[in-house]
C-alpha positions as CSV (number, residue, x, y, z in Angstrom):
1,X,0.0,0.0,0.0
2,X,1.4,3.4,-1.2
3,X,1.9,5.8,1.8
4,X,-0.6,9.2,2.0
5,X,1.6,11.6,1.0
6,X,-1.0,14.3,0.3
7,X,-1.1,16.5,3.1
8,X,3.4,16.8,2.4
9,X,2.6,17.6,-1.5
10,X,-0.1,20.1,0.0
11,X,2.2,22.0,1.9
12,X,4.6,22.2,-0.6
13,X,1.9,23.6,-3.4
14,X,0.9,26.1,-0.9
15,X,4.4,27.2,-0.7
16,X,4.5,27.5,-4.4
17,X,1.1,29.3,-4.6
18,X,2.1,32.1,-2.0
19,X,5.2,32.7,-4.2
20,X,4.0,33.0,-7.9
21,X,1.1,34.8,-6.8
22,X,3.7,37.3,-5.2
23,X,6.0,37.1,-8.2
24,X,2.9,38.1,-10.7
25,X,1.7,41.4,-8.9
26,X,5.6,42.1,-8.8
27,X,6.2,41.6,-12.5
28,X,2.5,43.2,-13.3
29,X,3.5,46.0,-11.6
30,X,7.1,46.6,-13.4
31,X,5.1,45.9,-16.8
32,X,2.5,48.3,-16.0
33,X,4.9,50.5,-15.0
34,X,7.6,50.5,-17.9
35,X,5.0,49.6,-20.5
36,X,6.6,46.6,-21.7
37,X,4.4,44.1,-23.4
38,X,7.0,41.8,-22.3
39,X,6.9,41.9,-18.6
40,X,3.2,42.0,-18.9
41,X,3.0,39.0,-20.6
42,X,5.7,37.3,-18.1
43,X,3.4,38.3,-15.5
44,X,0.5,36.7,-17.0
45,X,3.4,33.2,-17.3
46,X,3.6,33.6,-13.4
47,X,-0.4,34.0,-13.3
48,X,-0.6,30.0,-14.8
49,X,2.5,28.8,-12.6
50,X,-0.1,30.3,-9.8
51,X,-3.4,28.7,-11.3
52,X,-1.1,25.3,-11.9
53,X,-0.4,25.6,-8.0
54,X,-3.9,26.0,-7.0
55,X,-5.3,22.9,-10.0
56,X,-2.5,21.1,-8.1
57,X,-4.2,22.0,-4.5
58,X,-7.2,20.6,-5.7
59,X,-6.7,17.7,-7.6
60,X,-4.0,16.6,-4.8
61,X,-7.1,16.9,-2.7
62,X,-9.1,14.2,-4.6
63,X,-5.5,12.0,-5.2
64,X,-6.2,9.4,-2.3
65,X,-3.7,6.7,-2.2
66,X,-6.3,4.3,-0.3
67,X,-8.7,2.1,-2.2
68,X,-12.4,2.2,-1.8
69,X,-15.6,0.6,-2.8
70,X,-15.6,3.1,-5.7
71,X,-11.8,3.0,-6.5
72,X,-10.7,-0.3,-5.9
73,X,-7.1,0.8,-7.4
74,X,-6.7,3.6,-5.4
75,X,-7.2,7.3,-6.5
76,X,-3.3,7.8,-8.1
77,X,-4.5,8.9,-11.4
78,X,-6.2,11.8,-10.2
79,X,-2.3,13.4,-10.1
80,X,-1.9,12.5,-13.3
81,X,-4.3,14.5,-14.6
82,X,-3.3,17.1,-12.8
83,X,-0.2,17.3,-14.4
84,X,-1.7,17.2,-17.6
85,X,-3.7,20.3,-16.5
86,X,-0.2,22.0,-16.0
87,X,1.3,21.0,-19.5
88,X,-2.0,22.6,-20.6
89,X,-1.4,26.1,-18.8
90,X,2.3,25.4,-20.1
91,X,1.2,25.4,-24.0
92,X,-1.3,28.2,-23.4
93,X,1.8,30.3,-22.4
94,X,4.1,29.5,-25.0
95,X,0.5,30.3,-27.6
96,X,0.4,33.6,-25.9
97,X,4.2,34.3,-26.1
98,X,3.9,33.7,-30.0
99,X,1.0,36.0,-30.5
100,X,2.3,39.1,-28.3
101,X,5.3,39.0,-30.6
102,X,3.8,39.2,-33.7
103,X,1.3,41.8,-32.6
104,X,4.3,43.8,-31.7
105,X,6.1,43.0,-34.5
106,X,2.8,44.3,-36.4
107,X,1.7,46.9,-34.9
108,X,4.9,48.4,-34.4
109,X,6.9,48.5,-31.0
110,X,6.2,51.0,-28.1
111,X,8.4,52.9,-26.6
112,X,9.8,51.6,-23.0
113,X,10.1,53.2,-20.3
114,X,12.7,51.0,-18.3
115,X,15.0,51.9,-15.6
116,X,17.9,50.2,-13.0
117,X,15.3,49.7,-10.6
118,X,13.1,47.8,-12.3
119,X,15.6,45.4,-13.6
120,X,16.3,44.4,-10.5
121,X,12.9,43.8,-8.9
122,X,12.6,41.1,-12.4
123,X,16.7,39.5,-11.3
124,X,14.7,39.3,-7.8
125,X,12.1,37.7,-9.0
126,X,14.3,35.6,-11.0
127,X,16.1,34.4,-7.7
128,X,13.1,33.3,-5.9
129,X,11.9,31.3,-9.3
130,X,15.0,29.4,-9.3
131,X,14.7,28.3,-5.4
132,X,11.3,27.4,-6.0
133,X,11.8,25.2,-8.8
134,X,14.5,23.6,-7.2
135,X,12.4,23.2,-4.1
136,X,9.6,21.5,-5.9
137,X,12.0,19.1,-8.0
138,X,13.6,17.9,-4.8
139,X,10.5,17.5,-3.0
140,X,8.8,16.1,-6.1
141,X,11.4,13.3,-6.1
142,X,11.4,12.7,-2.6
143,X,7.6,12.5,-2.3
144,X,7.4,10.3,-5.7
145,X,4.9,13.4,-6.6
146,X,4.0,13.7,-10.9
147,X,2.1,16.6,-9.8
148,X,5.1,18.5,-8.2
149,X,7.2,17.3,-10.9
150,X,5.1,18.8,-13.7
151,X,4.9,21.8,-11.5
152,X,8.3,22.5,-10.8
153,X,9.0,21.8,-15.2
154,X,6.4,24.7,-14.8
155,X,8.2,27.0,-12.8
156,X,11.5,26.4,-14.8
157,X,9.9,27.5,-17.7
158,X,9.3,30.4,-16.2
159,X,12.5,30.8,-15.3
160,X,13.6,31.1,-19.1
161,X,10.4,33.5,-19.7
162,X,12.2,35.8,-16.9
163,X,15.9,35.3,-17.8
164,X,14.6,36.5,-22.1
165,X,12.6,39.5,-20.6
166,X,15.9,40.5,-18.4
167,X,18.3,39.8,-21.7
168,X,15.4,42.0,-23.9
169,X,14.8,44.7,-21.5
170,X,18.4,45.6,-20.7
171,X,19.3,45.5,-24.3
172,X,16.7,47.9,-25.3
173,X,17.6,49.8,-22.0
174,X,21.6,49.9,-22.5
175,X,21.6,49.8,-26.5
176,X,18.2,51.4,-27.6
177,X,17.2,48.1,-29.5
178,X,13.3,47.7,-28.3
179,X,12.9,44.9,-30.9
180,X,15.2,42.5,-28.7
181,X,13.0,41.2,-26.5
182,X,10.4,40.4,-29.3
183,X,13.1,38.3,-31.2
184,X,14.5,36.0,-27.9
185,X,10.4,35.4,-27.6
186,X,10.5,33.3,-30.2
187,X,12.5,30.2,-28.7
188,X,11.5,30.7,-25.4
189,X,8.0,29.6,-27.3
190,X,9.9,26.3,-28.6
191,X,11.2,25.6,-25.0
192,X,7.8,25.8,-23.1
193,X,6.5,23.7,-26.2
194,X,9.2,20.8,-25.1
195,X,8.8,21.1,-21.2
196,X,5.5,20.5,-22.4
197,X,6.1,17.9,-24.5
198,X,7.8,16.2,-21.5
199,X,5.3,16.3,-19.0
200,X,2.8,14.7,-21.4
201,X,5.5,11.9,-21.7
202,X,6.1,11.2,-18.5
203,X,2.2,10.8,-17.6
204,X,1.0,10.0,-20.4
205,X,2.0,6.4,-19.9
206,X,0.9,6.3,-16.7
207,X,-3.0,7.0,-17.3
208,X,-3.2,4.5,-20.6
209,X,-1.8,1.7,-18.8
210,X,1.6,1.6,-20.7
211,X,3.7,-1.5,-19.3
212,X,5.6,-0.6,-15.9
213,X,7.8,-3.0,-15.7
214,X,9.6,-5.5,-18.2
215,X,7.8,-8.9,-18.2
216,X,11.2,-10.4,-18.4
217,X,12.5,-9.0,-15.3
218,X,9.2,-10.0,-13.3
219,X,9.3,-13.7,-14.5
220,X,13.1,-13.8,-13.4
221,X,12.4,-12.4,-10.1
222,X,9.7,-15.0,-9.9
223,X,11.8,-17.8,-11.1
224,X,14.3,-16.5,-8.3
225,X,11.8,-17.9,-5.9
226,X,11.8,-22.1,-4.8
227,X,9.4,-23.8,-6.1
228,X,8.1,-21.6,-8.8
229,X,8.5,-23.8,-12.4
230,X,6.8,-21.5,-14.9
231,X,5.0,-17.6,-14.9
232,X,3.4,-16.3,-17.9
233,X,0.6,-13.9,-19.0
234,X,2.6,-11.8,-17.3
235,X,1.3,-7.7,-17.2
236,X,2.1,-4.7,-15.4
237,X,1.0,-1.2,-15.2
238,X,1.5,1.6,-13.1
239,X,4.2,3.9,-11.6
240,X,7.4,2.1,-10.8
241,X,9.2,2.8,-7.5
242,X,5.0,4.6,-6.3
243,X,2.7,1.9,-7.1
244,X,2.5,-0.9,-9.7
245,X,-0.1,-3.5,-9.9
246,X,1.6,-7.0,-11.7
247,X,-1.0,-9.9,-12.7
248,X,0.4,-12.9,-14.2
249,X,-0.1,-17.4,-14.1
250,X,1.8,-19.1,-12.3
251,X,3.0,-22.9,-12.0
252,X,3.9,-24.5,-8.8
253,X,6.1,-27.4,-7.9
254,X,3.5,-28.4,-4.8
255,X,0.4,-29.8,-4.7
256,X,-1.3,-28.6,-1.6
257,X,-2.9,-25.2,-1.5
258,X,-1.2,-24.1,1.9
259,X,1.9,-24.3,0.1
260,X,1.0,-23.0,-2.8
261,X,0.0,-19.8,-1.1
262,X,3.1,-19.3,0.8
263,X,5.3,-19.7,-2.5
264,X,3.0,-16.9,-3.9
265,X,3.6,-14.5,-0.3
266,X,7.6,-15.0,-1.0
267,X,7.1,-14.1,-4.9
268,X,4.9,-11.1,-3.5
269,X,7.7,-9.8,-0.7
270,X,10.6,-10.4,-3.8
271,X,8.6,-8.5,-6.4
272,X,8.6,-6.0,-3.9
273,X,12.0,-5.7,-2.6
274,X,13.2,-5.5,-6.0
275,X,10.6,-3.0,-7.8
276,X,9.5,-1.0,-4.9
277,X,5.5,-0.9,-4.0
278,X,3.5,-3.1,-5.8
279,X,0.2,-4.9,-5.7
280,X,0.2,-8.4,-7.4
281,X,-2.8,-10.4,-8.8
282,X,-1.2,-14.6,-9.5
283,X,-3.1,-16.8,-10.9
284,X,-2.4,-20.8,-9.7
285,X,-2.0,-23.3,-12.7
286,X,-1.5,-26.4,-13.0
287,X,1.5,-27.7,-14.5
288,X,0.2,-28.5,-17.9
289,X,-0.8,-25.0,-18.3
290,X,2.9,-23.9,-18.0
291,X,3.6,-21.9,-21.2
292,X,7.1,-20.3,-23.0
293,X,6.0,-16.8,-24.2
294,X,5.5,-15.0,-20.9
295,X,3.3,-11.8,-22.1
296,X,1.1,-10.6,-24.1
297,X,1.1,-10.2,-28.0
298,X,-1.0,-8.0,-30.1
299,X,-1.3,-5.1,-32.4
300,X,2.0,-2.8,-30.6
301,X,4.2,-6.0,-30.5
Protein backbone atom coordinates (compact mmCIF):
# COMPACT_ATOMS: atom_id res chain seq x y z
CA UNK A 1 0.00 0.00 0.00
CA UNK A 2 1.41 3.36 -1.17
CA UNK A 3 1.90 5.79 1.83
CA UNK A 4 -0.61 9.15 1.98
CA UNK A 5 1.65 11.65 0.99
CA UNK A 6 -1.01 14.28 0.29
CA UNK A 7 -1.11 16.49 3.07
CA UNK A 8 3.40 16.80 2.36
CA UNK A 9 2.64 17.60 -1.52
CA UNK A 10 -0.15 20.06 0.02
CA UNK A 11 2.20 22.01 1.94
CA UNK A 12 4.61 22.20 -0.59
CA UNK A 13 1.90 23.57 -3.40
CA UNK A 14 0.92 26.08 -0.89
CA UNK A 15 4.42 27.18 -0.75
CA UNK A 16 4.50 27.46 -4.41
CA UNK A 17 1.08 29.33 -4.59
CA UNK A 18 2.13 32.14 -2.02
CA UNK A 19 5.24 32.74 -4.23
CA UNK A 20 3.99 33.04 -7.91
CA UNK A 21 1.11 34.81 -6.82
CA UNK A 22 3.67 37.27 -5.15
CA UNK A 23 6.00 37.12 -8.25
CA UNK A 24 2.88 38.06 -10.75
CA UNK A 25 1.70 41.43 -8.89
CA UNK A 26 5.62 42.12 -8.77
CA UNK A 27 6.18 41.57 -12.48
CA UNK A 28 2.51 43.20 -13.26
CA UNK A 29 3.54 45.99 -11.64
CA UNK A 30 7.10 46.61 -13.44
CA UNK A 31 5.08 45.89 -16.78
CA UNK A 32 2.50 48.28 -16.05
CA UNK A 33 4.95 50.51 -14.97
CA UNK A 34 7.59 50.54 -17.89
CA UNK A 35 5.02 49.64 -20.54
CA UNK A 36 6.56 46.60 -21.71
CA UNK A 37 4.35 44.10 -23.45
CA UNK A 38 7.01 41.75 -22.27
CA UNK A 39 6.95 41.89 -18.63
CA UNK A 40 3.22 42.04 -18.89
CA UNK A 41 2.98 38.99 -20.63
CA UNK A 42 5.66 37.34 -18.09
CA UNK A 43 3.43 38.30 -15.48
CA UNK A 44 0.45 36.68 -16.98
CA UNK A 45 3.41 33.25 -17.27
CA UNK A 46 3.59 33.58 -13.35
CA UNK A 47 -0.40 34.00 -13.31
CA UNK A 48 -0.63 30.02 -14.82
CA UNK A 49 2.45 28.81 -12.61
CA UNK A 50 -0.12 30.28 -9.82
CA UNK A 51 -3.44 28.73 -11.27
CA UNK A 52 -1.11 25.30 -11.91
CA UNK A 53 -0.35 25.58 -7.96
CA UNK A 54 -3.91 25.95 -7.02
CA UNK A 55 -5.28 22.86 -9.99
CA UNK A 56 -2.47 21.15 -8.15
CA UNK A 57 -4.20 22.00 -4.48
CA UNK A 58 -7.25 20.64 -5.70
CA UNK A 59 -6.67 17.67 -7.56
CA UNK A 60 -3.97 16.62 -4.81
CA UNK A 61 -7.11 16.94 -2.70
CA UNK A 62 -9.12 14.20 -4.63
CA UNK A 63 -5.49 12.02 -5.18
CA UNK A 64 -6.25 9.42 -2.26
CA UNK A 65 -3.71 6.73 -2.21
CA UNK A 66 -6.27 4.31 -0.34
CA UNK A 67 -8.66 2.15 -2.20
CA UNK A 68 -12.42 2.15 -1.78
CA UNK A 69 -15.62 0.61 -2.80
CA UNK A 70 -15.64 3.07 -5.71
CA UNK A 71 -11.80 2.98 -6.47
CA UNK A 72 -10.66 -0.31 -5.94
CA UNK A 73 -7.15 0.78 -7.41
CA UNK A 74 -6.68 3.61 -5.40
CA UNK A 75 -7.18 7.31 -6.53
CA UNK A 76 -3.30 7.83 -8.09
CA UNK A 77 -4.49 8.88 -11.42
CA UNK A 78 -6.19 11.78 -10.18
CA UNK A 79 -2.33 13.43 -10.07
CA UNK A 80 -1.85 12.53 -13.26
CA UNK A 81 -4.27 14.47 -14.61
CA UNK A 82 -3.30 17.13 -12.81
CA UNK A 83 -0.17 17.26 -14.43
CA UNK A 84 -1.68 17.23 -17.63
CA UNK A 85 -3.72 20.33 -16.45
CA UNK A 86 -0.23 22.04 -16.03
CA UNK A 87 1.27 20.99 -19.45
CA UNK A 88 -2.01 22.57 -20.61
CA UNK A 89 -1.38 26.09 -18.76
CA UNK A 90 2.29 25.38 -20.08
CA UNK A 91 1.19 25.43 -23.96
CA UNK A 92 -1.31 28.17 -23.43
CA UNK A 93 1.77 30.27 -22.42
CA UNK A 94 4.13 29.46 -25.05
CA UNK A 95 0.51 30.32 -27.65
CA UNK A 96 0.38 33.64 -25.88
CA UNK A 97 4.16 34.27 -26.09
CA UNK A 98 3.85 33.72 -30.02
CA UNK A 99 0.98 36.03 -30.51
CA UNK A 100 2.26 39.07 -28.32
CA UNK A 101 5.35 39.00 -30.57
CA UNK A 102 3.78 39.19 -33.74
CA UNK A 103 1.30 41.80 -32.62
CA UNK A 104 4.27 43.81 -31.74
CA UNK A 105 6.13 42.98 -34.53
CA UNK A 106 2.82 44.29 -36.41
CA UNK A 107 1.69 46.95 -34.86
CA UNK A 108 4.91 48.39 -34.37
CA UNK A 109 6.87 48.50 -31.00
CA UNK A 110 6.21 50.98 -28.06
CA UNK A 111 8.44 52.90 -26.56
CA UNK A 112 9.76 51.63 -23.03
CA UNK A 113 10.09 53.19 -20.25
CA UNK A 114 12.71 50.97 -18.27
CA UNK A 115 14.97 51.87 -15.58
CA UNK A 116 17.86 50.22 -12.97
CA UNK A 117 15.28 49.71 -10.64
CA UNK A 118 13.08 47.77 -12.29
CA UNK A 119 15.57 45.40 -13.60
CA UNK A 120 16.30 44.43 -10.48
CA UNK A 121 12.93 43.83 -8.92
CA UNK A 122 12.56 41.14 -12.41
CA UNK A 123 16.71 39.47 -11.33
CA UNK A 124 14.66 39.26 -7.82
CA UNK A 125 12.14 37.72 -9.00
CA UNK A 126 14.27 35.64 -11.04
CA UNK A 127 16.13 34.44 -7.74
CA UNK A 128 13.07 33.29 -5.94
CA UNK A 129 11.94 31.32 -9.30
CA UNK A 130 14.95 29.36 -9.28
CA UNK A 131 14.66 28.31 -5.43
CA UNK A 132 11.26 27.42 -6.00
CA UNK A 133 11.85 25.17 -8.78
CA UNK A 134 14.53 23.62 -7.23
CA UNK A 135 12.36 23.18 -4.11
CA UNK A 136 9.55 21.47 -5.92
CA UNK A 137 12.03 19.09 -7.96
CA UNK A 138 13.57 17.88 -4.83
CA UNK A 139 10.48 17.52 -3.01
CA UNK A 140 8.81 16.14 -6.10
CA UNK A 141 11.39 13.34 -6.13
CA UNK A 142 11.43 12.72 -2.61
CA UNK A 143 7.65 12.46 -2.34
CA UNK A 144 7.37 10.33 -5.66
CA UNK A 145 4.90 13.38 -6.56
CA UNK A 146 4.02 13.67 -10.92
CA UNK A 147 2.09 16.61 -9.77
CA UNK A 148 5.07 18.55 -8.17
CA UNK A 149 7.25 17.32 -10.88
CA UNK A 150 5.05 18.75 -13.71
CA UNK A 151 4.85 21.82 -11.49
CA UNK A 152 8.31 22.46 -10.76
CA UNK A 153 8.96 21.85 -15.18
CA UNK A 154 6.44 24.68 -14.77
CA UNK A 155 8.23 26.97 -12.76
CA UNK A 156 11.49 26.43 -14.83
CA UNK A 157 9.91 27.52 -17.74
CA UNK A 158 9.27 30.38 -16.19
CA UNK A 159 12.49 30.81 -15.29
CA UNK A 160 13.63 31.10 -19.05
CA UNK A 161 10.42 33.47 -19.66
CA UNK A 162 12.20 35.77 -16.95
CA UNK A 163 15.91 35.34 -17.82
CA UNK A 164 14.62 36.55 -22.11
CA UNK A 165 12.59 39.53 -20.65
CA UNK A 166 15.94 40.50 -18.43
CA UNK A 167 18.26 39.84 -21.67
CA UNK A 168 15.45 42.00 -23.87
CA UNK A 169 14.84 44.72 -21.48
CA UNK A 170 18.37 45.58 -20.72
CA UNK A 171 19.34 45.46 -24.34
CA UNK A 172 16.74 47.86 -25.28
CA UNK A 173 17.61 49.82 -22.01
CA UNK A 174 21.60 49.92 -22.52
CA UNK A 175 21.61 49.80 -26.52
CA UNK A 176 18.17 51.39 -27.58
CA UNK A 177 17.24 48.11 -29.50
CA UNK A 178 13.32 47.69 -28.28
CA UNK A 179 12.85 44.90 -30.94
CA UNK A 180 15.22 42.55 -28.66
CA UNK A 181 12.97 41.23 -26.55
CA UNK A 182 10.45 40.37 -29.26
CA UNK A 183 13.11 38.32 -31.20
CA UNK A 184 14.47 36.03 -27.86
CA UNK A 185 10.38 35.45 -27.64
CA UNK A 186 10.47 33.28 -30.19
CA UNK A 187 12.53 30.20 -28.70
CA UNK A 188 11.50 30.71 -25.40
CA UNK A 189 7.97 29.60 -27.28
CA UNK A 190 9.85 26.29 -28.58
CA UNK A 191 11.24 25.57 -25.01
CA UNK A 192 7.79 25.82 -23.12
CA UNK A 193 6.54 23.73 -26.16
CA UNK A 194 9.22 20.77 -25.09
CA UNK A 195 8.75 21.09 -21.16
CA UNK A 196 5.51 20.49 -22.40
CA UNK A 197 6.06 17.86 -24.54
CA UNK A 198 7.82 16.24 -21.53
CA UNK A 199 5.31 16.34 -19.02
CA UNK A 200 2.81 14.66 -21.37
CA UNK A 201 5.49 11.86 -21.72
CA UNK A 202 6.10 11.25 -18.54
CA UNK A 203 2.22 10.81 -17.58
CA UNK A 204 0.96 9.98 -20.44
CA UNK A 205 1.97 6.37 -19.93
CA UNK A 206 0.88 6.29 -16.73
CA UNK A 207 -3.04 7.01 -17.30
CA UNK A 208 -3.21 4.52 -20.59
CA UNK A 209 -1.85 1.72 -18.79
CA UNK A 210 1.59 1.61 -20.68
CA UNK A 211 3.71 -1.50 -19.32
CA UNK A 212 5.58 -0.64 -15.95
CA UNK A 213 7.85 -2.95 -15.70
CA UNK A 214 9.61 -5.50 -18.23
CA UNK A 215 7.78 -8.94 -18.15
CA UNK A 216 11.19 -10.37 -18.38
CA UNK A 217 12.47 -8.97 -15.30
CA UNK A 218 9.21 -9.98 -13.33
CA UNK A 219 9.27 -13.70 -14.47
CA UNK A 220 13.11 -13.80 -13.45
CA UNK A 221 12.42 -12.42 -10.08
CA UNK A 222 9.73 -14.98 -9.88
CA UNK A 223 11.79 -17.79 -11.12
CA UNK A 224 14.29 -16.50 -8.31
CA UNK A 225 11.82 -17.90 -5.89
CA UNK A 226 11.83 -22.11 -4.84
CA UNK A 227 9.36 -23.78 -6.14
CA UNK A 228 8.08 -21.60 -8.76
CA UNK A 229 8.50 -23.77 -12.43
CA UNK A 230 6.78 -21.52 -14.94
CA UNK A 231 5.04 -17.56 -14.95
CA UNK A 232 3.39 -16.29 -17.88
CA UNK A 233 0.59 -13.92 -19.04
CA UNK A 234 2.64 -11.78 -17.25
CA UNK A 235 1.29 -7.74 -17.17
CA UNK A 236 2.14 -4.68 -15.42
CA UNK A 237 0.99 -1.15 -15.16
CA UNK A 238 1.49 1.62 -13.08
CA UNK A 239 4.24 3.85 -11.57
CA UNK A 240 7.39 2.05 -10.84
CA UNK A 241 9.16 2.80 -7.51
CA UNK A 242 5.00 4.61 -6.26
CA UNK A 243 2.70 1.95 -7.06
CA UNK A 244 2.55 -0.90 -9.68
CA UNK A 245 -0.06 -3.45 -9.91
CA UNK A 246 1.61 -6.95 -11.73
CA UNK A 247 -1.02 -9.87 -12.69
CA UNK A 248 0.37 -12.91 -14.16
CA UNK A 249 -0.09 -17.40 -14.05
CA UNK A 250 1.82 -19.06 -12.26
CA UNK A 251 2.95 -22.87 -11.98
CA UNK A 252 3.89 -24.47 -8.76
CA UNK A 253 6.09 -27.42 -7.88
CA UNK A 254 3.49 -28.38 -4.83
CA UNK A 255 0.40 -29.77 -4.74
CA UNK A 256 -1.32 -28.65 -1.65
CA UNK A 257 -2.90 -25.17 -1.48
CA UNK A 258 -1.18 -24.11 1.93
CA UNK A 259 1.87 -24.35 0.13
CA UNK A 260 1.03 -22.98 -2.81
CA UNK A 261 -0.04 -19.78 -1.13
CA UNK A 262 3.11 -19.33 0.82
CA UNK A 263 5.27 -19.66 -2.48
CA UNK A 264 3.05 -16.92 -3.88
CA UNK A 265 3.61 -14.53 -0.28
CA UNK A 266 7.59 -15.04 -0.98
CA UNK A 267 7.05 -14.08 -4.94
CA UNK A 268 4.95 -11.11 -3.53
CA UNK A 269 7.71 -9.77 -0.71
CA UNK A 270 10.56 -10.40 -3.82
CA UNK A 271 8.65 -8.53 -6.36
CA UNK A 272 8.56 -5.98 -3.90
CA UNK A 273 11.97 -5.68 -2.58
CA UNK A 274 13.22 -5.51 -6.00
CA UNK A 275 10.61 -2.99 -7.79
CA UNK A 276 9.48 -1.04 -4.87
CA UNK A 277 5.55 -0.95 -4.03
CA UNK A 278 3.46 -3.14 -5.83
CA UNK A 279 0.21 -4.85 -5.68
CA UNK A 280 0.25 -8.41 -7.37
CA UNK A 281 -2.82 -10.45 -8.79
CA UNK A 282 -1.18 -14.60 -9.49
CA UNK A 283 -3.13 -16.77 -10.93
CA UNK A 284 -2.37 -20.81 -9.66
CA UNK A 285 -1.97 -23.30 -12.71
CA UNK A 286 -1.51 -26.41 -13.00
CA UNK A 287 1.51 -27.73 -14.52
CA UNK A 288 0.23 -28.45 -17.87
CA UNK A 289 -0.81 -24.98 -18.32
CA UNK A 290 2.85 -23.94 -18.05
CA UNK A 291 3.63 -21.87 -21.20
CA UNK A 292 7.09 -20.33 -23.00
CA UNK A 293 5.96 -16.82 -24.20
CA UNK A 294 5.54 -14.96 -20.87
CA UNK A 295 3.30 -11.79 -22.06
CA UNK A 296 1.10 -10.62 -24.05
CA UNK A 297 1.12 -10.15 -27.97
CA UNK A 298 -0.98 -7.98 -30.12
CA UNK A 299 -1.29 -5.09 -32.38
CA UNK A 300 1.99 -2.84 -30.58
CA UNK A 301 4.23 -6.05 -30.48
Amino acid sequence: MARDRRHEVKRVLMVALTINVTMTLLKMVVGLASGSLAVIADAMHSATDALSSLTGLITNGLSDPKPDRDHPYGHHKYEGIGALAVAGFIFFTAIEILITSGERLTEGLPELRINATELLLLLLVLVFNLLLASYERHQGHRLNSQLLLADAHHTTSDIWTTVIVLVGLTGAWLLKISWLDVALAMPLAVLLIRVCWQVLRDNLPWLVDHIAIAPEAINEQALGVPGVLNCHDIASRGILGQQVFIDMHMVVDVDDLIAAHQITERVEERLESHFGPVRCTIHLEPRDYAEQVITFRGTHG
